[in-house]
N, C-alpha and C positions, 0 to 999 in steps of 0.2 A: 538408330533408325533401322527397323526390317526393310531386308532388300524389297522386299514386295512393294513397299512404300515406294520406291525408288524407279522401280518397272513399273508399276503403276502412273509414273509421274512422267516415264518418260514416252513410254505410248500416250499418253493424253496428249504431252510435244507432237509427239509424231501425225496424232491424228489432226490438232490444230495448223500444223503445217501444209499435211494434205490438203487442209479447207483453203491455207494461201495457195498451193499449187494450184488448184480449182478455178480459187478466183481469179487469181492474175494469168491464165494462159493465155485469155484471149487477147490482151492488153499487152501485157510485157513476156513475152517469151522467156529473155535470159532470165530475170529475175525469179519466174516461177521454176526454170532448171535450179538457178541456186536452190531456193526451198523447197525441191525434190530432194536436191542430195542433202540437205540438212534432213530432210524426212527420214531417208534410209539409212542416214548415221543416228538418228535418234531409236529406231528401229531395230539397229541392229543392236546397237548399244544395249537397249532395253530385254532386248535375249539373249545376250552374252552376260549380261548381269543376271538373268535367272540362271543358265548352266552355270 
């Protein structure tokens, strides 16, 4: 599989999670922190796999 597939896949994560960060702020606080930091480990992950 090219990495690209892979970075690709996982910013699509990252972007999908932002949309739960989004939805649940105003509802569940802790729960939207979890899927912030799930964001910015799918995030980072995804540009650490391109360099």
């Amino acid at each position: 599989m090219p990495k690209e597939v892979v970075v690709i896949g996982l910013l699509a994560l990252a972007g999908f999670l932002a949309g739960g960060v989004y939805t649940t702020w105003k509802t569940a606080k802790f729960m939207a922190i979890v899927l912030l930091v799930l964001t910015v480990v799918a995030a980072g992950g995804a540009v650490l796999w391109l360099i």
